[in-house]
ROZANU-848167 format. One line per field, with one value per residue: residue number from 1; residue in three letters; x negated, y, z negated of N, C-alpha, C in turn. Coordinates in steps of 0.02 Angstrom, whole numbers, padded with zeros to 5 digits. Last residue first. Layout:
<rs>
resi = [NUM	...]
resn = [ala	...]
n.px = [X	...]
n.py = [Y	...]
n.pz = [Z	...]
ca.px = [X	...]
ca.py = [Y	...]
ca.pz = [Z	...]
c.px = [X	...]
c.py = [Y	...]
c.pz = [Z	...]
</rs>
This chain:
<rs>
resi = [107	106	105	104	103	102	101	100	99	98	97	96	95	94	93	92	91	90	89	88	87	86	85	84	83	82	81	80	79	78	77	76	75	74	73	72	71	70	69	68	67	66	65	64	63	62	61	60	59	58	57	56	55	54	53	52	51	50	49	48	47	46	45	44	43	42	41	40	39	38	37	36	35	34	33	32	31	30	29	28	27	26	25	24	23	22	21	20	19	18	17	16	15	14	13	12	11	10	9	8	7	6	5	4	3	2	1]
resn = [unk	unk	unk	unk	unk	unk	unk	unk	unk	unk	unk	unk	unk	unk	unk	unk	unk	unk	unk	unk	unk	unk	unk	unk	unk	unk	unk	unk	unk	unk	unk	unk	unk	unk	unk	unk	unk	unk	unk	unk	unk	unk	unk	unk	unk	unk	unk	unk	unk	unk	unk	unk	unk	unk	unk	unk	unk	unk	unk	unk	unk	unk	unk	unk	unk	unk	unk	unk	unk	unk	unk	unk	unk	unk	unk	unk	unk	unk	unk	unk	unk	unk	unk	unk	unk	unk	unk	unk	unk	unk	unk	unk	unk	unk	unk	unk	unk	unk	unk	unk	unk	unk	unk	unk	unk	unk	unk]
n.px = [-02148	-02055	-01914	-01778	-01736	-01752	-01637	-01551	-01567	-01542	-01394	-01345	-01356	-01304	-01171	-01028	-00927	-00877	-00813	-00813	-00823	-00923	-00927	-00913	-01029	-01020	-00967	-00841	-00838	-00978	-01092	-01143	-01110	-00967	-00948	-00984	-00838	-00757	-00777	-00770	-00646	-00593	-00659	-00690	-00875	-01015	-01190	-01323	-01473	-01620	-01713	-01760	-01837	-01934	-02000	-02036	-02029	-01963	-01890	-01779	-01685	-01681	-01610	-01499	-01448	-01413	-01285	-01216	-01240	-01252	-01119	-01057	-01149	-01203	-01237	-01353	-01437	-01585	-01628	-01717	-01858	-01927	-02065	-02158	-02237	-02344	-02239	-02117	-02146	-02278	-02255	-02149	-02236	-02307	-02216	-02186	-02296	-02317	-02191	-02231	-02352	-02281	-02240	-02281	-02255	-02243	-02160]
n.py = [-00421	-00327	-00377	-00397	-00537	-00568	-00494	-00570	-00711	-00672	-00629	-00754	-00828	-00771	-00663	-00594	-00488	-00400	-00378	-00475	-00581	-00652	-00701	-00560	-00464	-00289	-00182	-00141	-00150	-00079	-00050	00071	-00010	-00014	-00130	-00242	-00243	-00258	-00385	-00455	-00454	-00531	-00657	-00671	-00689	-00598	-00554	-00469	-00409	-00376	-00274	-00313	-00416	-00353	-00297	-00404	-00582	-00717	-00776	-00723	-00731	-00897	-00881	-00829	-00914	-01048	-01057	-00959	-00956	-01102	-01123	-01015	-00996	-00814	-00705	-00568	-00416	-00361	-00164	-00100	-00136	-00085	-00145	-00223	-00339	-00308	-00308	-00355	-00499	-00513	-00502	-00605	-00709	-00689	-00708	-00852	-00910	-00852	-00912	-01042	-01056	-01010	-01128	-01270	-01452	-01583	-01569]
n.pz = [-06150	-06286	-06333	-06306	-06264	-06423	-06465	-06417	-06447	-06590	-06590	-06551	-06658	-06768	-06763	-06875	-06910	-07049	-07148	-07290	-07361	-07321	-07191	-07115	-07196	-07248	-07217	-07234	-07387	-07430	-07536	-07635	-07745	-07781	-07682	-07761	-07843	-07759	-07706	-07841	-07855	-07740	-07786	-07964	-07979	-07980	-07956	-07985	-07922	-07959	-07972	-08111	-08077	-08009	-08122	-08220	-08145	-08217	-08335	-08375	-08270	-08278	-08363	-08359	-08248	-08262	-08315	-08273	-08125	-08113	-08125	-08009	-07871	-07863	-07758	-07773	-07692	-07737	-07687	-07616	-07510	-07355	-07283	-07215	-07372	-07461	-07593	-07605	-07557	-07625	-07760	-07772	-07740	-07872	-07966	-07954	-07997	-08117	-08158	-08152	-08247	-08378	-08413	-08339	-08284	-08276	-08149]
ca.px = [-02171	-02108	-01966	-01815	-01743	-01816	-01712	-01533	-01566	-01590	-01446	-01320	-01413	-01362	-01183	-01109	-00950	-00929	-00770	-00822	-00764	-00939	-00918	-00851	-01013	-01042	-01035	-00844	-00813	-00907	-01088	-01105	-01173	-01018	-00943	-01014	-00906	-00767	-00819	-00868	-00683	-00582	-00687	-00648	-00812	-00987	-01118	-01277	-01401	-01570	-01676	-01724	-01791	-01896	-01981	-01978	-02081	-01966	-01969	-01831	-01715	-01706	-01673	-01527	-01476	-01481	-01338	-01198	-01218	-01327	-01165	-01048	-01099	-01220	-01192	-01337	-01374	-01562	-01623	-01707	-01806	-01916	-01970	-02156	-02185	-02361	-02302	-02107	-02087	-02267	-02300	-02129	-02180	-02346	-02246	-02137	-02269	-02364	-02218	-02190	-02342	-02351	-02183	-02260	-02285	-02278	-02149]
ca.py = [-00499	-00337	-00401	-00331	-00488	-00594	-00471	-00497	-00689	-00688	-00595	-00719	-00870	-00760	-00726	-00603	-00546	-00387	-00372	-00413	-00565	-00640	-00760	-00608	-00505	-00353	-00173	-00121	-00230	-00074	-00087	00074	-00001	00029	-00050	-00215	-00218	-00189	-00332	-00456	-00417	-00471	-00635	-00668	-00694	-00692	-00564	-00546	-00376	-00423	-00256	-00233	-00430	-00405	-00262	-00345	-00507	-00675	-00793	-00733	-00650	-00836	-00910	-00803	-00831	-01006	-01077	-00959	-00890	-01056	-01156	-01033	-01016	-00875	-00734	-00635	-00452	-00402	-00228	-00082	-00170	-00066	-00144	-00167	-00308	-00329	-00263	-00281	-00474	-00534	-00469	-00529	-00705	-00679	-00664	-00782	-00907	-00848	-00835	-01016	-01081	-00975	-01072	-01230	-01388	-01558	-01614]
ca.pz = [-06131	-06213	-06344	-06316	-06220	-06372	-06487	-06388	-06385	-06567	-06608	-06489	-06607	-06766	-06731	-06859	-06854	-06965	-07082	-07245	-07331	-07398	-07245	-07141	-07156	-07251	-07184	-07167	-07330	-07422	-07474	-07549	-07732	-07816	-07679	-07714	-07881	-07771	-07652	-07810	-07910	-07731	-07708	-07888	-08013	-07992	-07941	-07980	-07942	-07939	-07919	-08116	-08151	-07967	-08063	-08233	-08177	-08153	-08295	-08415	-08286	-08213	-08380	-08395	-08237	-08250	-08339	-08328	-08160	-08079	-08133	-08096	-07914	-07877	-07776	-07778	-07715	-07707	-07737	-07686	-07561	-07435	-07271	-07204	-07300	-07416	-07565	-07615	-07539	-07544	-07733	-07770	-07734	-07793	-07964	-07925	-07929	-08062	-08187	-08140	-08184	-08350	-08380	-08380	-08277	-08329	-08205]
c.px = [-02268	-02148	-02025	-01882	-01787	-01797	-01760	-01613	-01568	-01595	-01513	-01390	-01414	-01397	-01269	-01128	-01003	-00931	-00810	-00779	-00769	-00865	-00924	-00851	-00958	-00986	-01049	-00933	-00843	-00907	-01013	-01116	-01167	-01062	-00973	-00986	-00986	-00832	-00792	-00860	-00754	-00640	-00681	-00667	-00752	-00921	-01090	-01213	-01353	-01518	-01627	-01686	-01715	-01826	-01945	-01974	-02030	-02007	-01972	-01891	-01784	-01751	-01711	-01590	-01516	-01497	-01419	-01252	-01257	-01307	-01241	-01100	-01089	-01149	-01190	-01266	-01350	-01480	-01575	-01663	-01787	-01842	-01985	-02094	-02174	-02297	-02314	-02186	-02103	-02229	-02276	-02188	-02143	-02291	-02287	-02164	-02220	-02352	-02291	-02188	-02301	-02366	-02242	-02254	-02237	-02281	-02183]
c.py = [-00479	-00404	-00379	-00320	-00416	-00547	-00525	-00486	-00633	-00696	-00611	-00650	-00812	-00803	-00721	-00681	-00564	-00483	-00386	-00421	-00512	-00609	-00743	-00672	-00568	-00420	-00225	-00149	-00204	-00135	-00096	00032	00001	00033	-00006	-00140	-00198	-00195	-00279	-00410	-00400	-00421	-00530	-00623	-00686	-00650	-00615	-00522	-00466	-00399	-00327	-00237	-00359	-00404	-00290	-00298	-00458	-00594	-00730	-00742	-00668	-00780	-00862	-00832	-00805	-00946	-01055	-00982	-00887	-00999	-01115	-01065	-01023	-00923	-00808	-00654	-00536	-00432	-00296	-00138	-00159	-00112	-00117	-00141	-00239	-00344	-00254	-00250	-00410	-00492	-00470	-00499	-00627	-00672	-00637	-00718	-00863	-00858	-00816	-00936	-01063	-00970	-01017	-01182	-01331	-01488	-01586]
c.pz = [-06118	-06203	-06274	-06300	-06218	-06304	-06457	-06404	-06378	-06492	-06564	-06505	-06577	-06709	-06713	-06825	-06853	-06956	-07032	-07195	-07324	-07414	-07318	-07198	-07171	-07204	-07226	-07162	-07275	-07383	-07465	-07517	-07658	-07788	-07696	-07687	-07808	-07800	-07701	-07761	-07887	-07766	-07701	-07839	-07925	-08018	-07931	-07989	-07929	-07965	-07903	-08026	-08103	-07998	-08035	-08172	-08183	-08181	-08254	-08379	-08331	-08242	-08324	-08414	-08295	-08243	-08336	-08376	-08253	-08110	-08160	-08128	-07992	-07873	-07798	-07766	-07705	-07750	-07678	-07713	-07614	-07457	-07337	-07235	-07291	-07334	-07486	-07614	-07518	-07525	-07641	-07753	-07704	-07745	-07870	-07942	-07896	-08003	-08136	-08108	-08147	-08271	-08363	-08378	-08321	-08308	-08267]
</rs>
């Protein structure tokens, strides 16, 4: 309610500290798909708060289904390697996952 953009700016700051320090994983960037709304209205507030490292690896995407997988192309994610609800081609069944990686798992 009263809070101010300093507040913010501190929370996604630690935020991104968490993400791109402290995991083992590397993240060159994150692909959005907002709706319109969130495109038109908030992105550009978004980019405004958020620290300029985080700023530089969001990648947004908005518009027809076809225009979002070429533009994902550019950045070699071809249909062959995203998942049917974005309209890739892979199947993904995240309970059947999680059964496969608790089997892995040494007990």
């Amino acid at each position: 309610r009263n809070m101010q953009r300093s507040h913010y700016t501190k929370k996604i700051a630690l935020m991104s500290h968490v993400i791109f320090e402290c995991m083992p994983i590397r993240c060159r960037a994150f692909h959005v798909f907002p709706n319109w709304f969130v495109y038109y209205v908030l992105t550009p507030v978004i980019k405004r708060v958020i620290p300029k490292g985080l700023r530089m690896r969001l990648k947004f995407h908005h518009g027809s289904p076809d225009s979002v997988l070429r533009e994902l192309e550019s950045f070699n994610l071809p249909k062959s390697r995203l998942p049917v609800q974005l309209g890739g081609d892979v199947v993904t069944n995240m309970g059947q996952w999680v059964v496969e990686r608790i089997a892995l798992e040494p007990v």
